[in-house]
C-alpha positions, 0 to 999 in steps of 0.5 A, spaced: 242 585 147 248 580 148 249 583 155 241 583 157 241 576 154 248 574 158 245 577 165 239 574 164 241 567 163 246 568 168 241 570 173 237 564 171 243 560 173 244 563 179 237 562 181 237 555 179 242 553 183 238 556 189 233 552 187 236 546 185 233 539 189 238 535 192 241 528 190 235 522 192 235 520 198 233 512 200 227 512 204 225 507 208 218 507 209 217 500 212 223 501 217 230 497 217 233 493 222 241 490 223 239 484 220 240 489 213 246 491 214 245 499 213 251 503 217 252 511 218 257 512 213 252 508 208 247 513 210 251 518 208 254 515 202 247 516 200 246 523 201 243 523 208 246 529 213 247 527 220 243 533 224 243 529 231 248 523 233 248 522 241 248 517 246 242 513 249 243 517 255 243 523 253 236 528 252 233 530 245 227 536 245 223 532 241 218 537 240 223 541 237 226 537 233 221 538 227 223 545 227 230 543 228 230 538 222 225 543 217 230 549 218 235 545 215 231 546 208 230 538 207 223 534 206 225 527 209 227 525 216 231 518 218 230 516 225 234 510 228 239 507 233 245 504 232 250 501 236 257 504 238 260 502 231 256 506 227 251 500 224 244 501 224 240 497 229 233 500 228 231 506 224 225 509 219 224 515 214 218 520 213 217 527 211 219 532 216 213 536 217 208 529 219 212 524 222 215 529 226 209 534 228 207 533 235 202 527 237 198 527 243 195 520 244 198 516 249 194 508 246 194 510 239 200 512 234 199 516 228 199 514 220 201 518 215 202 518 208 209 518 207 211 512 212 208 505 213 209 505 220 206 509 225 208 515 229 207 518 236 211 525 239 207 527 245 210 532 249 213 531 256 212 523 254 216 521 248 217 519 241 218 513 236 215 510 231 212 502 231 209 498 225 203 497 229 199 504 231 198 500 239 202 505 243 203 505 251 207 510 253 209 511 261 212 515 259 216 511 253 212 505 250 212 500 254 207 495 249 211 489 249 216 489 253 215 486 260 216 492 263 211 497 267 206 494 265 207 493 258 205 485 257 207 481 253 212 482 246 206 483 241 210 480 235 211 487 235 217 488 238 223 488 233 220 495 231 219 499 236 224 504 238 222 510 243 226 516 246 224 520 253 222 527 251 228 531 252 231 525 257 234 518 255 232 514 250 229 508 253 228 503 247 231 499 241 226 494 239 225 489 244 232 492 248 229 496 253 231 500 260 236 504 256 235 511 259 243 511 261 246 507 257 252 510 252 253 504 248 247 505 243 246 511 239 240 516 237 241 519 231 237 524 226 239 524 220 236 529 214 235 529 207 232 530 199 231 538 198 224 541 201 220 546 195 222 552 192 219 557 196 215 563 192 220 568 194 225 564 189 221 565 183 219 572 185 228 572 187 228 569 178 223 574 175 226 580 179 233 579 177 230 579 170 226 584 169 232 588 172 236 584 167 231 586 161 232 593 165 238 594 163 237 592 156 233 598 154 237 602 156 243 599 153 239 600 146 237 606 148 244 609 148 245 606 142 
């Protein structure tokens, strides 16, 4: 009976380690910018993995990049800009599956629970996030930026930041036509542990049912 209950607490265990959730991430809801004084390594040091870190003219399949962040098991998502030393010059957090999920309105950026900002991902235009849900995407966001028609800063600026999809990046706040410039950086980082999936409990209960198993036999035998 020793046995039985040692393979099913070890099967627990093993389980558990599976399933166990990942160190708490600091999210920033409210979006940050360099006047925080946040860098990568401070990122990192917190528990966020870079999955994407690339220079301003280098492309990024936004679409694609829920898929890429979710496949990597983690709930919450950082986007942001920082400067060639790693310092964090614009950047903001949500859940994977919301702030990452594809947008199609090129006037009107999406609100979603886990962030305070407001988001856009539109296929073949671009991605980004702004505190204000007014976008005018041709094809990033222009709003505010005296470019393309995009007028005036709104008092909005500080916060915008908005990649071309699967081009350059175009904006870091109220620094625009950045599409060929290597000397900012987009970056993708990933954190905090999604749900369990059933098939680990199915995995748990498995394990002990045949840990259970053996136990019987065991006591049959003797």
């Amino acid at each position: 009976m020793k046995h039985t209950l040692n393979a099913i607490l070890l099967s627990a265990a093993l389980v558990g380690s599976l399933a166990s959730p990942a160190s708490a991430v600091t999210q920033y809801v409210n979006g940050i910018t360099a006047s925080d004084g946040l860098s990568l390594t401070d990122l990192n040091a917190d528990g966020w993995n870079t999955l994407v870190d690339v220079t301003y003219n280098n492309s990024v399949d936004n679409i694609g990049l829920q898929a890429l962040a979710a496949a990597t098991g983690s709930l919450y998502v950082f986007v942001g800009a920082l400067d060639l030393q790693g310092n964090v010059i614009l950047g903001a957090t949500g859940l994977i599956s919301e702030v990452l999920s594809q947008t199609f309105s090129p006037a009107v950026a999406a609100s979603y629970s886990s962030s305070n900002l407001y988001w856009y991902n539109v296929d073949a235009s671009s991605m980004g996030f702004t505190e204000t849900q007014n976008i005018y995407l041709n094809a990033a966001d222009v709003l505010g930026s005296g470019d393309y028609g995009g007028g005036a800063d709104d008092g909005h600026n500080d916060l915008r930041l908005s990649w071309h999809d699967n081009e350059g990046g175009w904006r870091v706040g109220a620094i625009t036509l950045l599409n060929d410039s290597s000397e900012y950086r987009k970056v993708v980082l990933v954190g905090g542990a999604a749900t369990v999936p059933d098939a680990t409990n199915s995995l748990l209960l498995t394990a002990m049912g045949l840990a259970a198993a053996v136990g019987v036999r065991r006591l049959h035998r003797a």
